[in-house]
FIPAMAR-890207 format. One line per field, with one value per residue (C-alpha): x, y, z. Coordinates in steps of 0.001 Angstrom, whole numbers, plus 500000, padded with zeros to 6 digits. Layout:
N
xx X|...
yy Y|...
zz Z|...
***
This chain:
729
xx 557532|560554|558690|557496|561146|562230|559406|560200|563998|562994|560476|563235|565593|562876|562796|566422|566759|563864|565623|569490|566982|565114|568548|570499|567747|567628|571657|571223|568581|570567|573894|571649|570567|573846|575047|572204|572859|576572|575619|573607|576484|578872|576073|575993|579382|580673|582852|580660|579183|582805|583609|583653|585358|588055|587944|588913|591387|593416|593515|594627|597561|600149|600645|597639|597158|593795|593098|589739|588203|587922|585061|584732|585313|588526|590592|588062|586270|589313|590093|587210|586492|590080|589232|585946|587646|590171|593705|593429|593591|596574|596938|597979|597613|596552|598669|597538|600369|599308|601582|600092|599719|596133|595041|596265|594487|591365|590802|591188|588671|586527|587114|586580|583590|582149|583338|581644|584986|587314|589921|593310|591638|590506|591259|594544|596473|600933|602199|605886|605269|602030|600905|597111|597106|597229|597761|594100|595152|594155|593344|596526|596546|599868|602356|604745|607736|606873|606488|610243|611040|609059|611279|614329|612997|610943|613004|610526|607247|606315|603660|601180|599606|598513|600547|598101|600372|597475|597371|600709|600033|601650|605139|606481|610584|609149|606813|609252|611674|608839|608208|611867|611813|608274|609216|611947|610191|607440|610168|611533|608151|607540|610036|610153|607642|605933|608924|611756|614351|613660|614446|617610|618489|617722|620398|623062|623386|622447|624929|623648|620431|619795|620255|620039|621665|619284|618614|622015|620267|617900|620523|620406|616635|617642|620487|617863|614990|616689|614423|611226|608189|606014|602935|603734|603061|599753|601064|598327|599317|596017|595739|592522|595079|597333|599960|598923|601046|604295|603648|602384|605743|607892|605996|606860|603592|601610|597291|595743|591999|589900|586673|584530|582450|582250|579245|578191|578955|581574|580910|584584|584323|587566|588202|588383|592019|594268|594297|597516|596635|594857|594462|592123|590558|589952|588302|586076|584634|584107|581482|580034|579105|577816|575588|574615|574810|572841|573853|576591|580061|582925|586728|589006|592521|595537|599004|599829|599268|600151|597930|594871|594813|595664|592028|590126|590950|589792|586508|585823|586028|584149|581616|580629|580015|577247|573371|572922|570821|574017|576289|576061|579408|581496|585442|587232|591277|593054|596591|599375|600104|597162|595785|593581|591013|590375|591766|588028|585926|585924|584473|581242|578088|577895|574696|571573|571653|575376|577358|580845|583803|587004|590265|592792|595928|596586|596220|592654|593450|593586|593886|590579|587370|585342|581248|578907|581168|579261|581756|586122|588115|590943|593473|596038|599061|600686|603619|606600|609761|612920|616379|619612|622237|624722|624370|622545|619502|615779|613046|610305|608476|605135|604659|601707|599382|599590|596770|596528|596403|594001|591769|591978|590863|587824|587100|585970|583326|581229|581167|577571|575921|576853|579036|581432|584888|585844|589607|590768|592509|591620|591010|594264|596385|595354|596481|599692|600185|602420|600479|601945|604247|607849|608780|609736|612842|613928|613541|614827|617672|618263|620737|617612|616613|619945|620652|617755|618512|622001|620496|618443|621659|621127|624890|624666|622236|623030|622054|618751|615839|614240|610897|612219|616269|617136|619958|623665|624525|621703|623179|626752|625572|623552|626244|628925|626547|626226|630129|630572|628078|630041|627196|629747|632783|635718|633680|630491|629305|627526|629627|629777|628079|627207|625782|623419|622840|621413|619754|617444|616281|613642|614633|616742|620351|621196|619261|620033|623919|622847|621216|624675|627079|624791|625642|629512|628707|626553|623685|621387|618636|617943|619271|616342|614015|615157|615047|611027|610328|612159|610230|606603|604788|605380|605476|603977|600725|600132|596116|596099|594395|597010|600380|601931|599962|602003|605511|605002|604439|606710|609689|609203|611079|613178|616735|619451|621622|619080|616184|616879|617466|614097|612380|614204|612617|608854|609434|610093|607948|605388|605989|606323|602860|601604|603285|601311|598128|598807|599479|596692|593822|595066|593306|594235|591448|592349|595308|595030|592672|595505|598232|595514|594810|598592|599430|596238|597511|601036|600241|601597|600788|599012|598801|602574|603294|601535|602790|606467|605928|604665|608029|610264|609230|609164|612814|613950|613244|615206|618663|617926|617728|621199|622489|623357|624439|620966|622161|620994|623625|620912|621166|624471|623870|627276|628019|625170|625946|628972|627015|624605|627561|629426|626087|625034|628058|627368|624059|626589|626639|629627|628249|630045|631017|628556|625769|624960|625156|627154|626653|629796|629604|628264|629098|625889|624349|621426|619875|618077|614562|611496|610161|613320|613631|616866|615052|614101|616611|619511|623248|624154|621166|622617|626322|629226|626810|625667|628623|629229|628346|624541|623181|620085|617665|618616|615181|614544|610827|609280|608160|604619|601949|600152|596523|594523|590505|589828|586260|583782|583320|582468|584001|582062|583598|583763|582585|585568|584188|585035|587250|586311|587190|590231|591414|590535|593367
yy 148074|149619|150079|146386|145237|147466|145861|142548|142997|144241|141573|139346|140761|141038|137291|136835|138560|136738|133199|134782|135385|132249|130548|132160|131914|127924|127800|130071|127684|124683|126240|126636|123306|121937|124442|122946|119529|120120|122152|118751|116471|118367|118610|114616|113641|112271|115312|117692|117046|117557|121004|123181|120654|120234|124028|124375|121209|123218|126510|124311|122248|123447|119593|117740|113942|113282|109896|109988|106697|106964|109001|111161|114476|115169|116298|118345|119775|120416|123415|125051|125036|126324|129452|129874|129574|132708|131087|132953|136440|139011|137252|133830|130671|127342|124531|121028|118488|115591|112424|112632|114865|114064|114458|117594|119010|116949|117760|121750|121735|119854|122880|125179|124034|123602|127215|128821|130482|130196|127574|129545|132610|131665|127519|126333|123812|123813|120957|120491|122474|123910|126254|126816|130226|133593|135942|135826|131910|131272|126939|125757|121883|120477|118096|117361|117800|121099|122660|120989|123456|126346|126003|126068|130435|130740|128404|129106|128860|132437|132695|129562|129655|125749|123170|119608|116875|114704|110673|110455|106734|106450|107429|108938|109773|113720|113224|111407|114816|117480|115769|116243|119461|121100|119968|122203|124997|124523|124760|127883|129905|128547|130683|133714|135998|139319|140628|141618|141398|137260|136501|138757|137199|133540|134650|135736|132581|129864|127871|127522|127912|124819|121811|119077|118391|118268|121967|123238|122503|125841|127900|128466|129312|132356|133408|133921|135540|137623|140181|138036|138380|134683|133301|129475|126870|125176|121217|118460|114765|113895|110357|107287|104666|105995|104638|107519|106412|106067|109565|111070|109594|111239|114632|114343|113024|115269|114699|112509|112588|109911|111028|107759|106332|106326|107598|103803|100018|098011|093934|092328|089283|086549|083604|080363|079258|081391|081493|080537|082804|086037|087284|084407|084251|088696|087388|085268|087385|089848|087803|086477|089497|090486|087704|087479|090944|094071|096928|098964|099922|097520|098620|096057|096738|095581|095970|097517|098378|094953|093351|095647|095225|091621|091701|093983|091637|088773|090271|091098|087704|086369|088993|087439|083564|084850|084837|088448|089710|089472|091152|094357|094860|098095|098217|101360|101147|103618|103846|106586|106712|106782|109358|112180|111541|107940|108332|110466|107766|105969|109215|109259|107299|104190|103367|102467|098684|097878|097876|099400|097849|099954|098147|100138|100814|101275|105292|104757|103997|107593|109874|109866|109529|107732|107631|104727|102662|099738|096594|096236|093507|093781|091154|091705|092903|096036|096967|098854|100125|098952|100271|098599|100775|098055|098243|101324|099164|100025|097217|097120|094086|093151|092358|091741|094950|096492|096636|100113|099784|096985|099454|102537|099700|098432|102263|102850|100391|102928|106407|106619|103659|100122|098062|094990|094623|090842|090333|087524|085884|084050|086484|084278|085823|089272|089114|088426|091292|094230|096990|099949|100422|100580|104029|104828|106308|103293|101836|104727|106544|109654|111416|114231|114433|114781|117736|119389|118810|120435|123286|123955|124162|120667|119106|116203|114113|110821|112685|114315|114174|111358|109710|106300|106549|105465|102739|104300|102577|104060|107648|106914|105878|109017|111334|109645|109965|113760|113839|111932|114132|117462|118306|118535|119552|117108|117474|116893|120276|121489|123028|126697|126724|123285|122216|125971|124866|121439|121984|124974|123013|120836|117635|114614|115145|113724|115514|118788|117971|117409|120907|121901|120332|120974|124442|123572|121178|123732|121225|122455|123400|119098|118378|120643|118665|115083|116432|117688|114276|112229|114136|112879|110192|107190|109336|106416|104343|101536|099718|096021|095317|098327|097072|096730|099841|101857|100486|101096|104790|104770|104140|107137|108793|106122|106582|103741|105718|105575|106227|109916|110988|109593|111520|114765|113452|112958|116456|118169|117026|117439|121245|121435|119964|122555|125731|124183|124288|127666|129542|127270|128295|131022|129654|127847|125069|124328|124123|121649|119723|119563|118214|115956|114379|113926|112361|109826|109065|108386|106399|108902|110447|113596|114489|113413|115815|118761|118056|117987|121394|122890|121274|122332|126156|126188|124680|126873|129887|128165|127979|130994|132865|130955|132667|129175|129447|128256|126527|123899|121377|121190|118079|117430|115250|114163|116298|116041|112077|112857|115413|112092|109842|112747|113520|109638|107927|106673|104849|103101|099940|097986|094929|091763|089393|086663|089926|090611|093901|094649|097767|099486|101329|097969|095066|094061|091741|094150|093920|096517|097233|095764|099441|100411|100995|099110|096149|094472|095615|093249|094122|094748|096901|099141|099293|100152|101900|098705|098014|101105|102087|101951|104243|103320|103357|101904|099400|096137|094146|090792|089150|090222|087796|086303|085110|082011|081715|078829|077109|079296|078320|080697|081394|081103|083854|084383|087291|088411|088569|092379|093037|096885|096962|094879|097211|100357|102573
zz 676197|677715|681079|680779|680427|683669|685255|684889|685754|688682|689375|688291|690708|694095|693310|693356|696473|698242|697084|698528|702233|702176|701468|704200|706795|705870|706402|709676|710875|709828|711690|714648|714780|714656|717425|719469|718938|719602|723009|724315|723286|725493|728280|727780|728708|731953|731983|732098|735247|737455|735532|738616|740598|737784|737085|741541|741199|738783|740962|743794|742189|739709|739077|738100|736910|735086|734472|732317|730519|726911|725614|728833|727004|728943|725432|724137|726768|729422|727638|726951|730648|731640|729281|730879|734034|733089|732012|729205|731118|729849|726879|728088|726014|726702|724925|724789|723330|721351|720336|716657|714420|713270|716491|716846|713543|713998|717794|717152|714110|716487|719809|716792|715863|719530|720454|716931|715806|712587|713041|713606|715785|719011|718224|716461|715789|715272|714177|712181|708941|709342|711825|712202|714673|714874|717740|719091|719625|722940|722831|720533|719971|719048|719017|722096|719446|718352|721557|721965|719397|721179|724317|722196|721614|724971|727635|730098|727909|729015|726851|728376|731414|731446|729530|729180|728018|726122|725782|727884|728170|725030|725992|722719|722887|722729|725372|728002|727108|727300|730778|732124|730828|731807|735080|735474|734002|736357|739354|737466|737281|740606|742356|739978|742323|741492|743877|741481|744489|744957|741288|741665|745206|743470|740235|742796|745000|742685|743235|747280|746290|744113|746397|743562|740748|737876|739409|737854|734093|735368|735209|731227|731416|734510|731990|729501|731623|734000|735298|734388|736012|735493|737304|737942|735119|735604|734210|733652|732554|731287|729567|729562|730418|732376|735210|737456|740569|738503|737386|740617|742171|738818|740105|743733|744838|742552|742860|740420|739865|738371|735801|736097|733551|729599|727565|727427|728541|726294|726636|726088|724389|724508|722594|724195|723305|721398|717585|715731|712819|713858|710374|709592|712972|712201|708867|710128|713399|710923|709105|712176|713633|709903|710268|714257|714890|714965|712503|713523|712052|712791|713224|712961|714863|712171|711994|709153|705469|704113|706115|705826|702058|702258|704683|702473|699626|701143|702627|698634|697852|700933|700393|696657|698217|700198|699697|697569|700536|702432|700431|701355|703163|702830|703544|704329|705397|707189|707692|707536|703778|702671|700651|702803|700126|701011|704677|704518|703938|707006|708481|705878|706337|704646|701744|703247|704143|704102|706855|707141|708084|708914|708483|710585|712318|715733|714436|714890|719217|719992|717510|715219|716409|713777|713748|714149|715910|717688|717119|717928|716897|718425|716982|720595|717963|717183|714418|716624|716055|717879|718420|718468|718949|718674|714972|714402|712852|713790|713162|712395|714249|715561|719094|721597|722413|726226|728592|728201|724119|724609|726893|724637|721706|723166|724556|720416|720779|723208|722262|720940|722732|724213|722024|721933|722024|720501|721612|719601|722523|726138|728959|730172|727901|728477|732248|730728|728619|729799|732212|729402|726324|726920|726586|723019|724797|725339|721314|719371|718056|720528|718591|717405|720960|722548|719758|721321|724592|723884|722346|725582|727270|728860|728820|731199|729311|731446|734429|732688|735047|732509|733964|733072|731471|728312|728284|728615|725592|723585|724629|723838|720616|719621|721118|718623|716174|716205|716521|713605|711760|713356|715658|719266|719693|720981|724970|723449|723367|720682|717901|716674|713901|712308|715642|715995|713081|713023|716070|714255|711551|712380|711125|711605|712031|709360|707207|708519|708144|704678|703515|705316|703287|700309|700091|699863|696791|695185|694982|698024|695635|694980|698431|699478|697470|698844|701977|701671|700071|703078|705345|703845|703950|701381|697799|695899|696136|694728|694560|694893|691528|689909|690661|687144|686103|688979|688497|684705|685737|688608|686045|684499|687447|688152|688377|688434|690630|693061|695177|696281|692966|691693|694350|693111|689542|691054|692807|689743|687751|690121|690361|686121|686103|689217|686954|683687|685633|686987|683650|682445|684598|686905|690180|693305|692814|689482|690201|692590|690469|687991|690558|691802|688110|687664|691216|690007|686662|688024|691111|693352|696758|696756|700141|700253|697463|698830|701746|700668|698439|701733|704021|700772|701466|704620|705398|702410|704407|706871|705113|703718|707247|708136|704715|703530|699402|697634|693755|692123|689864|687038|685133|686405|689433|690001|692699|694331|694635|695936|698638|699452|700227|702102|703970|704966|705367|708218|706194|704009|702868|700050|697869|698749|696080|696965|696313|699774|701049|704408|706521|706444|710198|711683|709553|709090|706592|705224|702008|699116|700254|698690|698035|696372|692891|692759|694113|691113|688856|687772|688821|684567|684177|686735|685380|687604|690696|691747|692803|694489|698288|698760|700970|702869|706018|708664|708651|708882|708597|709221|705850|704437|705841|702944|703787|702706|702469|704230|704887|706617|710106|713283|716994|719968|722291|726188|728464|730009|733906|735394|733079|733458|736931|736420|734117|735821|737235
***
């Protein structure tokens, strides 16, 4: 009997072993499928075809312009082929800058995936507060602001070989000042030679040798590579909608080159007179392509959250008037705040027979590339931010699209076979619309950038080599701005050390003056928590059909002295129910499981959370390495009230008598935020603070659109006649 027992455990365990090969040989065979269906993809696009002719472009010019239509392979593929082509030799790096962040993280796992490597070895990804590489990194995706921050260690960037500045046709502040300043590095590297005795000749007669006057800003980077030995800086301005003669001029005539053709044809479809309400004109294309068109995923181009779940409401509601055959009709938003959970489902397949409809920002344009795609409605709007340094006040306001945005929408439509863009206005119109964005540079506080800019030893920021130059006024502004906060000195330099100091945290001014003057009111600990939350996404979320539930949740963190110490309440009890989980179940999944079931039961943000535990660490090891005093004021949180209106004074504004708030550094008219948890409260429930300074954002918005269902009726659209051509570069 004993023998017959050994026998069958040993039977038992042949079997088991058989199962673990036939398993891992079905995986292997299933990986190599993929890896073979991924090799023909890349084979398939237009790119593919002008690699050696790219690959020689590149060795020819140090300055390159690549203009490549959407869905050509350009961000994906150009790198792969400059590491076959040997930019990676002695250790180099290629760095490719994105405007988003998504894009940065989504792109790598995507060049991770196509080269068969861990993400973080060969592939990564930086972007502020999370670094994704290692020191076999040889492709590294990131944003343009974070290799800001790289220069501010490594002036010259001594560590890339070939800097791509991705999607430049979208003119972000940080891309505008990585332009300026790669081009001076490029001119740097340029003349420092393998001969030792040039670089020394170049450091003795600067002052002859540097004929122009933006030249004189080099003289920092020499100070701090004297001696170096640096092959030039290959730069390429790469971009699907791109002013290439603007920036060939900006580059002193650099070459641009042209990739032709995307995967497949896009029809553009106009209306025949425009529509005075574009929200009902979005609801009812949607249905009539439902009805009249062939299956296919449909994203719809909105402006923001309000009016995505305003749509997706309506669409429900639509969706139940129509024969039950025709019902089957799935919505997925995306947009910023929204959880990464549900961000996710626009990416997965939707139930046989229903068609899925994608309700999205303009963060779908460039930086995601969703599946299944076959149908665009692009409404011709877009929610933007503008400056007014005047009164220090950034809007929030919704204006018409560009050409270029209006390209890079209909470009969605065509990545896996012909589609249709439906642009809910007359061709007319769209001859009308500006060529590109304004610069951001031109709409935005600069006082962050100008603290960089000082920290890279640039002190004429008026007469910085800009591609297009923000408005004097805007830099007067910003530079009193970091005065007032203590960042310069009397002649605008920076200071010694509040200004050092500001300019290594990576953060707003103001917040970094903040952690600052936390340590002197012995309260840095919660200004360290405010600070992580600030930095996040929007903390709470709030489902249509949930409201009441959330705010009845919501108040059990709510403070009446104010927002930031309610997000000091949601942080810690977010990290008492993360240590309950942890001595509860002693495992990193669990424990997330546990954070995730509280965020869900209290309506808040778990991304945002995780996201500000990660920032929270992070910047902590920050202060720490500037030996700034770390204490927390417990319970006490009156002098940490007094560190918020010390540290945002200049975000002040004193209740009037008639109720009205009025900015105190502008004198204007502002009032409490919807999202605010003051908002709805009376002045008596709030005692003697209400009356007190308010401290606030600087940001002002157009009303929420509200939506009515009217009586179902269709559009006949136009074919736009050669629109491609008209709008190629």
């Amino acid at each position: 009997m004993p023998f017959m027992a050994n026998a069958g455990t040993k039977n038992f365990s042949k079997n088991q072993q058989l199962n673990g090969r036939i398993a891992k040989n079905d995986n292997k065979a299933e990986s190599f499928t993929r890896r073979q269906r991924i090799l023909q993809q890349r084979k398939s696009l237009p790119i593919a075809e002008v690699e050696k002719q790219l690959i020689e472009e590149v060795r020819k010019n140090d300055m390159l312009i690549l203009v490549g239509e959407t869905g050509s392979g350009k961000t994906t593929q150009l790198p792969q082929f400059l590491f076959n082509g040997g930019y990676c030799r002695d250790g180099k790096t290629i760095g490719i800058t994105q405007p988003r962040r998504v894009a940065a993280v989504t792109v790598a796992k995507r060049v991770a995936e196509e080269c068969g490597v861990e993400l973080g070895q060969k592939v990564g990804y930086s972007i502020r507060f999370e670094d994704v590489t290692s020191s076999s990194t040889r492709i590294k995706y990131m944003t343009d602001g974070l290799l800001l921050r790289e220069a501010l260690l490594d002036p010259l960037l001594s560590k890339y070989s070939v800097i791509v500045v991705d999607e430049a046709h979208e003119r972000t502040v940080h891309t505008d000042v990585l332009l300026g300043l790669l081009k001076n590095v490029q001119k740097v590297r340029s003349q420092t030679t393998s001969q030792h005795a040039n670089l020394e000749k170049m450091k003795v007669n600067h002052g002859t040798s540097m004929k122009k006057e933006n030249d004189a800003q080099n003289l920092s980077f020499f100070k701090s590579y004297q001696g170096a030995k640096l092959p030039p800086l290959k730069l390429i301005i790469m971009s699907a909608s791109l002013d290439a003669k603007g920036f060939s001029e900006y580059f002193g005539g650099a070459r641009a080159v042209h990739i032709q053709g995307r995967p497949y044809p896009v029809d553009i479809l106009y209306t025949h007179h425009a529509e005075p309400d574009y929200l009902d004109a979005t609801l009812i294309t949607i249905f009539q392509i439902h009805s009249e068109e062939d299956p296919g995923v449909i994203l719809v181009f909105l402006t923001g959250q309000e009016e995505i779940e305003s749509v997706e409401r309506l669409i429900r509601d639509r969706v139940q008037q129509l024969p039950e055959d025709t019902q089957k009709l799935l919505t997925c938003p995306i947009f910023s705040s929204l959880p990464s959970e549900q961000q996710m489902h626009v990416f997965r397949p939707a139930p046989s027979g229903f068609r899925k409809v994608i309700l999205a920002t303009n963060i779908a344009e460039t930086s995601v590339t969703i599946p299944g795609i076959k149908y665009v409605i692009d409404t011709g709007f877009v929610k933007a931010r503008s400056y007014n340094p005047l009164t220090g006040i950034e809007s929030l306001i919704v204006i018409p699209t560009s050409k270029s945005q209006a390209l890079q929408r209909s470009g969605r439509a065509g990545r896996e076979g012909p589609g249709k863009c439906f642009r809910l206005y007359p061709e007319s119109e769209f001859s009308k619309l500006k060529d590109s964005t304004v610069p951001e540079i031109k709409r935005c506080n600069l006082s962050s950038v100008i603290l960089q800019l000082k920290a890279l030893g640039v002190d004429d920021i008026i007469g910085f080599d800009f591609m297009e130059k923000p408005s004097r006024m805007a830099i007067v502004k910003s530079l009193e701005q970091l005065f007032l906060l203590g960042a310069l000195t009397d002649d605008y330099k920076l200071s010694n050390p509040i200004g050092h100091q500001m300019a290594r945290l990576p953060l707003d001014p103001i917040y970094s003056r903040a952690l600052i003057l936390a340590s002197d009111f012995n309260c840095l600990e919660e200004m360290l928590m405010t600070v992580a939350m600030l930095s996040v996404e929007s903390i709470f979320y709030a489902p249509r059909d949930k409201l009441e539930e959330a705010r009845a949740a919501w108040k059990n963190f709510s403070s009446l002295e104010g927002d930031h110490l309610t997000l000091v309440n949601v942080y810690r009890a977010s990290t008492e129910s993360l240590g309950k989980t942890k001595v509860a179940n002693n495992r990193n999944k669990a424990t997330g499981k546990g954070l995730r079931k509280w965020c869900q039961e209290n309506f808040i943000n778990y991304r945002s959370v995780l996201h500000a535990l990660d920032i929270h660490s992070q910047i902590r090891g920050h202060v720490e390495q500037m030996s700034l005093r770390i204490a927390s004021c417990g319970d006490d949180m009156l002098q940490f009230r007094r560190c918020l209106a010390a540290s945002f004074f200049l975000n002040a504004a004193l209740k009037q008598p008639d109720g009205s708030y009025r900015a105190l550094a502008s004198g204007q008219m502002v009032q409490i935020h919807p999202s605010s948890m003051l908002f709805r409260m009376k002045p008596e429930d709030c005692g003697s603070n209400f009356d007190s300074p308010v401290h606030y954002h600087f940001l002002l918005a157009e009303e929420p659109t509200t939506l009515a269902v009217q009586s179902c009726q269709s559009f006949q659209f136009l074919k736009g006649e050669d629109t491609e051509k008209e709008l190629k570069i």
